[in-house]
C-alpha positions in Angstrom: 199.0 135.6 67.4 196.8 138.3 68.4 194.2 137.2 65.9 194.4 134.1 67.9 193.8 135.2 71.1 191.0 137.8 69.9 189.1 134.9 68.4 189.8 132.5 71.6 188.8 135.8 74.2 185.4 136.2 72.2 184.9 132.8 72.0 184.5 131.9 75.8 183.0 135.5 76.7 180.5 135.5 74.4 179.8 131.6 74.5 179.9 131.3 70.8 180.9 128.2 68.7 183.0 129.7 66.3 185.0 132.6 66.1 186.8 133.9 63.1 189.7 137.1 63.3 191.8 138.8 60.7 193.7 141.8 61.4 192.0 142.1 64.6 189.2 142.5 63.3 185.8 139.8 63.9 184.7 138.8 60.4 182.6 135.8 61.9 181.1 134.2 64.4 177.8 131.8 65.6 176.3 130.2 68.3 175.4 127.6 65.4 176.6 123.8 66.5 178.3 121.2 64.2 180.1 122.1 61.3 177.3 124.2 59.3 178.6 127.2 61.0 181.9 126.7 58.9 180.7 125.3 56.1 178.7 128.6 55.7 181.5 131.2 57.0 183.9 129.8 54.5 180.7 130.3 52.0 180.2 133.6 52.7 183.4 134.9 53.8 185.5 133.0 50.6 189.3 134.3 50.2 188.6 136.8 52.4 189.4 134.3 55.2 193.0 133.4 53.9 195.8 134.1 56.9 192.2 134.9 59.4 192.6 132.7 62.8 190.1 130.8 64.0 188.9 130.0 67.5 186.4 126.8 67.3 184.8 124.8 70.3 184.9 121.6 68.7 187.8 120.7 66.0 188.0 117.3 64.2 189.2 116.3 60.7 186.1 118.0 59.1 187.1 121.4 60.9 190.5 120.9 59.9 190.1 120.4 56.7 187.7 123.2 55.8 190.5 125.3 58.0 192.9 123.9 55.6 190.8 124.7 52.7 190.3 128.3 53.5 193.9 129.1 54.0 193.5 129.8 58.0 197.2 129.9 59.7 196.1 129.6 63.2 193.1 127.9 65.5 192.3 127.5 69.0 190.0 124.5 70.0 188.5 123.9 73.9 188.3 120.1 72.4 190.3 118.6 69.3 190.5 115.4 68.6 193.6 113.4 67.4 193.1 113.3 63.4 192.6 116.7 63.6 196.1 117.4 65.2 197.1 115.5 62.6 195.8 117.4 59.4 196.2 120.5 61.1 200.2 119.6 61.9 200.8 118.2 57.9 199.6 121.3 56.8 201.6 124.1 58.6 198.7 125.0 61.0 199.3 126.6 64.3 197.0 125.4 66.5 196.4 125.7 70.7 193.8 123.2 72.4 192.8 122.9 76.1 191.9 118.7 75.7 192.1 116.7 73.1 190.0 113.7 72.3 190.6 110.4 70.5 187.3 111.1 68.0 184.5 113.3 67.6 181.3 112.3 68.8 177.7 112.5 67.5 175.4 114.8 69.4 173.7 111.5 71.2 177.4 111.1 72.3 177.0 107.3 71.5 178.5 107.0 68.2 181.0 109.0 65.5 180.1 112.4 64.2 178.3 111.7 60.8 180.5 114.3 59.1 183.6 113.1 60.4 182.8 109.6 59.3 181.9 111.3 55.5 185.5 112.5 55.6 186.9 109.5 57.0 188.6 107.9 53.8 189.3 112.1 52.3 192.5 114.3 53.4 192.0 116.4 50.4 190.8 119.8 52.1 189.3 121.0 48.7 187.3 117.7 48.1 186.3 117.8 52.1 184.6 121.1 51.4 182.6 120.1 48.5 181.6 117.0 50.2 180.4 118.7 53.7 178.7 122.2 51.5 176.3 119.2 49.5 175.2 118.6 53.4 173.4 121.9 53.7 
């Protein structure tokens, strides 16, 4: 739980996007919007992420997923949405949130977010990642 509240303290102080502790310890974090920050820390960080917690300004499926995927036990979100609960609850996942949404929006805040609609029909977390990393 301290990993938790590391990653959620950095988060708002330094007003990033994404945060990612293990062992108190920072191995991540961006001011990048969207998912690509993710997609790339689970790139670059790999099984080094496994039992890390995660502290994310915006968490839908996508983000759940790729949580799921990388073996994360714990995530704090200023905004989750509904389907993301959901993943994150089937798959053992602690998780905090301050508001939660009924669905991501795109960044015109008109429609769906275009990589939540790519995952729409896919609750595989392994097949999530491959399909979001062919984004970038």
């Amino acid at each position: 739980m301290k990993d938790l509240i590391l990653a959620e303290q950095t988060l708002k102080q330094k007003n990033l996007t994404l945060v990612i502790v293990k062992e108190g310890k920072i191995l991540f974090e961006t001011e990048t919007h969207g998912i690509r920050g993710l997609v790339k820390a689970v790139e670059e960080l790999g099984k080094s992420m496994e039992g890390s917690s995660v502290a994310d300004r915006i968490v839908g499926k996508a983000a759940a997923l790729l949580c799921v995927y990388a073996q994360i036990v714990a995530i704090f979100a200023p905004i989750i949405d509904e389907k993301a609960i959901r993943t994150l609850r089937e798959n053992n996942v602690l998780y905090r949130y301050e508001k939660k949404i009924s669905h991501i929006l795109d960044s015109t805040q008109k429609g769906m977010c275009p990589f939540e609609k790519l995952l729409v029909n896919i609750s595989d977390p392994k097949e999530a990642y491959e399909t979001l990393k062919n984004c970038f």
